[in-house]
N, C-alpha and C positions, 0 to 999 in steps of 0.2 A: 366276444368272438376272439379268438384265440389265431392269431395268424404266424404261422409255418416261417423259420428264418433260413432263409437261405444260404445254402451253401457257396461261400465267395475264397475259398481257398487257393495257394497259387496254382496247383493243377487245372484250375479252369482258367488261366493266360495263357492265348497265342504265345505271350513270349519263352515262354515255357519250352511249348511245341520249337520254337524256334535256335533255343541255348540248344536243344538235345541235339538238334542235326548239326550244331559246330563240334560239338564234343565227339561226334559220330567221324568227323572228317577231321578231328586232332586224335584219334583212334589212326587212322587211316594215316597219320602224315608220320604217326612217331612208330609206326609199323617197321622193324627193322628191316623185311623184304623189301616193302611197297612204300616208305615213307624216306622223308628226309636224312641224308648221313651226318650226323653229328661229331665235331670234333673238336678237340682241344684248340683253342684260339686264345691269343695276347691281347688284352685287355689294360692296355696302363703298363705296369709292369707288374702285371698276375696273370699266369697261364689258367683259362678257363674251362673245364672241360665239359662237352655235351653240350657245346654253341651252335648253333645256326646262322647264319647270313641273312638278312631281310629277301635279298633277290632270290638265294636257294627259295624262299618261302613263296614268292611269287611265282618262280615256274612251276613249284609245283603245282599250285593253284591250276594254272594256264592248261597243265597238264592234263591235269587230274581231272578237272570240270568242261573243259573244252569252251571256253568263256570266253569272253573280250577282257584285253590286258585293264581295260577302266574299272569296269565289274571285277577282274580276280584283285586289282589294287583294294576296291573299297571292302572286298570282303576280309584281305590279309588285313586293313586295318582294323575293321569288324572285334578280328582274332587276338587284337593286341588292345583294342579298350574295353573289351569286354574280359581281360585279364586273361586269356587264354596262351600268352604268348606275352614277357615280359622283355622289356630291354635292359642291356648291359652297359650301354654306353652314356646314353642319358633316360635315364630310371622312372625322372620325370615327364618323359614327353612319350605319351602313349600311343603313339602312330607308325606304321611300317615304314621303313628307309628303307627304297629298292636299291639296294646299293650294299655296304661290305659291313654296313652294320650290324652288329649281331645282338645275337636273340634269346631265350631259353625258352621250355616249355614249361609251364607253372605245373606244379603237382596240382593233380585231378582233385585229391583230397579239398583245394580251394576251389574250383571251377563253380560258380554260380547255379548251377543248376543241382548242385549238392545239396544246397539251403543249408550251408553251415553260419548260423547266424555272427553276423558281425558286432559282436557283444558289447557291451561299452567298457565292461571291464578288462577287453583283449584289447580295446584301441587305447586305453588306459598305460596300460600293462607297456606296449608297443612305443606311445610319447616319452612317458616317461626313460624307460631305456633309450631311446634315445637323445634325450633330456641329456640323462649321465655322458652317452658316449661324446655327443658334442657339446658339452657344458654349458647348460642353459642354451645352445643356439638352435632354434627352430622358427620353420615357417612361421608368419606370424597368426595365420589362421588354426594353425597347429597348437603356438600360443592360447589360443581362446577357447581351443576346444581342450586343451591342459586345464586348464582354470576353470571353467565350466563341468570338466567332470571329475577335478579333485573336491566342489564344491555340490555335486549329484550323488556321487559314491563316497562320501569323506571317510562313512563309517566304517569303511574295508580299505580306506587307502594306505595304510600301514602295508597290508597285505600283496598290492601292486605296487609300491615300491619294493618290496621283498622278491618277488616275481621279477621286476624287472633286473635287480641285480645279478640272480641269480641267472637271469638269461643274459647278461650282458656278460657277466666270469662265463661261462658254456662258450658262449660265441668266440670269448678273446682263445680259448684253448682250440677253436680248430683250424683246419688249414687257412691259410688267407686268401686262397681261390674260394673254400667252400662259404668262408666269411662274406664274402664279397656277392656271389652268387645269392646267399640267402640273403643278404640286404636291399640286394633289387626285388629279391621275391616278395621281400613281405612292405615293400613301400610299393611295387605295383597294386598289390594286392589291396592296400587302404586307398589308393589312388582310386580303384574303383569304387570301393564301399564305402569310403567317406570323403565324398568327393570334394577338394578343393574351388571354394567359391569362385564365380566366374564360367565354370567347366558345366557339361554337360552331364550329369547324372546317365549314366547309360542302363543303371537299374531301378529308375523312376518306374513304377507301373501305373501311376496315374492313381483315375478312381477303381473303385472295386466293381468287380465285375460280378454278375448275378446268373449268368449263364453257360456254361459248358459249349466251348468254342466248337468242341465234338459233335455234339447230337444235332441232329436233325430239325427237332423242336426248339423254338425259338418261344422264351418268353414273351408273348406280347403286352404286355403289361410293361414288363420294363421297358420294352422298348416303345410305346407310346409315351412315357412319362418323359423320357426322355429327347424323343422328338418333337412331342407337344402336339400333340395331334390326342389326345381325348378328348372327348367331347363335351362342349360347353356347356355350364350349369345350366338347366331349365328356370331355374330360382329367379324373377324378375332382380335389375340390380337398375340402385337409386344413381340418378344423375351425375352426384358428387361422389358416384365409385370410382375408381379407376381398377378395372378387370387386368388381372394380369394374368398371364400365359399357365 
């Protein structure tokens, strides 16, 4: 008997259904009519250009969906661990500051529901450079995951050190606003896809799903095995069994 494998692909996660409508309202936010005004803001001592404010981002929220301020809070934060919205200030704490804090908008190109896979040789590529720019000094989970994929990928690592160089000379030639701007990007950007230990994985999908959240038709199958509700063998069972679920 020959049985049918199921299609378990990400198109059939709710969370799916659910990245599209954020990206649908960072459509809507970075609208030059209808969206947020971005502007050059001081940063340290770097002028940053095409910043946001955390609190601009909140009323817009407030505005735009006609919410309660607690709900438009947890969804601006939503927008910022789900990568959609990086911070300037501190790079590593992935949460909305309603306040003068500022922001940028991550290029779409990265937005998770892209499915641009977060490759080991990009995160590779990514320690490393930064390996060079701070000389040996990194996270130390950053450490482990150095070591762990110079010792996965050995046999190309010549080739991500070459990479990394080569983006780390690129980087040092452009503006030091644009330098600085792209280093939040792309440390937000592994902040969600390789999430540091302790933290919440925000693109956990759990186990695989066997049904199309869409349709109508519900496997019942799957979903008796899973609730445990099929029904018990008719098979007599010996004294010293112990029947499980």
């Amino acid at each position: 008997m020959t049985v049918p494998r199921l299609d378990q692909g990400q198109r059939h996660r709710p969370r799916m259904a659910f990245l599209k409508k954020i990206e649908a309202l960072m459509m809507e936010m970075q609208n030059p009519d209808t969206g947020i005004k971005t502007q050059t803001q001081r940063v340290m001592i770097t002028n940053i250009p095409h910043a946001v404010a955390g609190n601009d981002i909140l009323q817009w929220i407030l505005q735009r969906l006609q919410i309660p301020q607690e709900e438009a809070l947890h969804l601006g934060d939503l927008f910022v661990k789900y990568g959609y919205i990086y911070p300037l200030q501190e790079p590593k704490n992935l949460t909305l500051k309603t306040d003068g804090s500022l922001y940028r908008f991550q290029t779409p190109y990265f937005w998770p529901a892209q499915k641009w896979p977060a490759d080991d040789t990009d995160y590779a590529i990514y320690l490393a450079k930064k390996n060079i720019k701070r000389k040996g000094v990194l996270e130390e989970y950053e450490k482990e995951h150095y070591n762990m994929l110079n010792q996965k990928i050995n046999y190309k690592w010549d080739f991500v050190i070459m990479q990394a160089k080569e983006q780390y000379k690129a980087g040092k030639e452009r503006k030091k606003a644009d330098r600085y701007a792209l280093d939040c990007q792309e440390r937000a950007y592994w902040l969600v896809n390789r999430t540091p230990p302790g933290t919440l994985d925000v693109l956990e999908y759990g186990l695989d799903r066997v049904t199309d959240p869409n349709e109508n038709k519900v496997n019942q199958l799957f979903v008796s095995c899973v609730c445990g509700v099929l029904p018990a063998s008719k098979a007599p069972v010996e004294d010293n069994t112990t029947s499980l679920p």
